[in-house]
N, C-alpha and C positions, 0 to 999 in steps of 0.2 A: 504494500500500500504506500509506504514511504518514497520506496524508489518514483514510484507512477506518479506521487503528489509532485516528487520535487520536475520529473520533468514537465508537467506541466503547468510549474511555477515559472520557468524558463520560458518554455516555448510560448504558454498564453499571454505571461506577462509579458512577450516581444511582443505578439499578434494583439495586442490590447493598446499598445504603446505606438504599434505603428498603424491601428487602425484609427488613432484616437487624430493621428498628426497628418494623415491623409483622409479625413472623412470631408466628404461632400456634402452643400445644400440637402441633400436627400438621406441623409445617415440616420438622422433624429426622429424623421418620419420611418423607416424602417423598424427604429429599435422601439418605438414607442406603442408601433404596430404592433410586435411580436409579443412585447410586455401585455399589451392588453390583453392578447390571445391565450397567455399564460394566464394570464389571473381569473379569465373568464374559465379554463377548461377546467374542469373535473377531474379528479384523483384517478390516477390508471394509466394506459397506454397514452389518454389524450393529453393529460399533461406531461407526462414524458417527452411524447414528440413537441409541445409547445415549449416544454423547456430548455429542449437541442435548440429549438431553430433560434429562440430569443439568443442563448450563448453564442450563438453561428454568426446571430444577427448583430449582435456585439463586435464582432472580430471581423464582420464582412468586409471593411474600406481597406482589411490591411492587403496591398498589393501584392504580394511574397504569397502565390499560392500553392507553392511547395509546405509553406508552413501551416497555411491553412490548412490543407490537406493531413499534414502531420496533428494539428488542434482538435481537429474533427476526429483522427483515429483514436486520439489520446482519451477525449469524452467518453468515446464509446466502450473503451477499454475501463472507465470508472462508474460505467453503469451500474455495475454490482455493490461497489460502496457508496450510489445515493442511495441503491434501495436499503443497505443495512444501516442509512444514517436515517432513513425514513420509519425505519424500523425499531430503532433505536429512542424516535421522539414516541414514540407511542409508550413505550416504557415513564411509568411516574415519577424516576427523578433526573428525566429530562423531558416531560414535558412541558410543553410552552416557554421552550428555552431556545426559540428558533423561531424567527419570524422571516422565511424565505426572501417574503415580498418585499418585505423594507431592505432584506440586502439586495435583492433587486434592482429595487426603484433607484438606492442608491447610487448602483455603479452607472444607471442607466441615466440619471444627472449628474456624474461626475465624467462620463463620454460626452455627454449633452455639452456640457460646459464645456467639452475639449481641454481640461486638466489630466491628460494624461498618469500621470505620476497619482492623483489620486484616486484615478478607476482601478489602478496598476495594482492600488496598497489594497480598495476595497473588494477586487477581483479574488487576489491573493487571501486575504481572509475568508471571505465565501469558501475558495475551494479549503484551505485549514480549515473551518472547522465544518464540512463536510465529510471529512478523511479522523479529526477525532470524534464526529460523534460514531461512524464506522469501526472505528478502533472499539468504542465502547461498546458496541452492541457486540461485536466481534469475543469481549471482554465477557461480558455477560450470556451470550451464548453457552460458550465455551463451559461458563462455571458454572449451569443452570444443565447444561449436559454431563460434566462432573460427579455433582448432586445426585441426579437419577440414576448415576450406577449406583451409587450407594446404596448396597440394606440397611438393613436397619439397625444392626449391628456393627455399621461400620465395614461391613464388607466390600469389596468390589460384586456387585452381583457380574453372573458371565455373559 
């Protein structure tokens, strides 16, 4: 999970940095498009797919589409720790410790504004603590499987 976070602190924080310094009259309408798509869809596949494409949609002005191409594999390859960070909030001592939206909205006016360097910090944070709430559930899986071999005496049952 570390490895995959860090390169995609590298690679999105370039594609975020060069998308933010090449974005066009038409960027803001894009992202604010895709934002809305997002917050309209419903838990599932539908927001899944509106969550890619908003993050897509983020990174679309950056020219380098070797790199975009590399942003887009990287996503797909951390599908499995949204879902155990999604999984993770539903647990009681994290939940409502995560308001997606507002990290969101934020990175989505800190592009808006064309302040690079602060979509770059609030991008980077997003994917952090997506990656530990994933640790965590990962954390509590694990120990919550543990457990139930236990008998009752302390045994490993087989």
């Amino acid at each position: 999970i570390e490895e995959l976070l860090d390169l995609r602190r590298i690679n999105e924080g370039a594609a975020m940095r060069l998308s933010v310094e090449h974005a066009g009259a038409g960027h803001a309408a894009v992202i604010t498009a895709a934002m809305g798509r997002m917050t309209r869809a419903e838990q599932g596949e539908d927001r899944a797919q509106a969550h890619r494409e908003f993050h897509g949609a983020l990174l679309s002005a950056c020219p380098n589409q070797r790199l975009l191409t590399l942003c887009a594999s990287l996503f797909e390859s951390s599908e499995l720790h949204r879902q155990w960070s999604a999984a993770a909030l539903q647990r009681p001592a994290h939940r409502g410790g995560r308001h997606q939206d507002v990290e969101h909205r934020a990175i989505l006016e800190a592009v808006v504004a064309r302040d690079a360097d602060l979509a770059v910090e609030l991008h980077l944070q997003h994917l952090q603590r997506t990656v530990e709430l994933a640790l965590a559930y990962v954390e509590f899986r694990d120990s919550d499987a543990t457990q139930s071999n236990i008998g009752s005496r302390g045994r490993r049952l087989a």
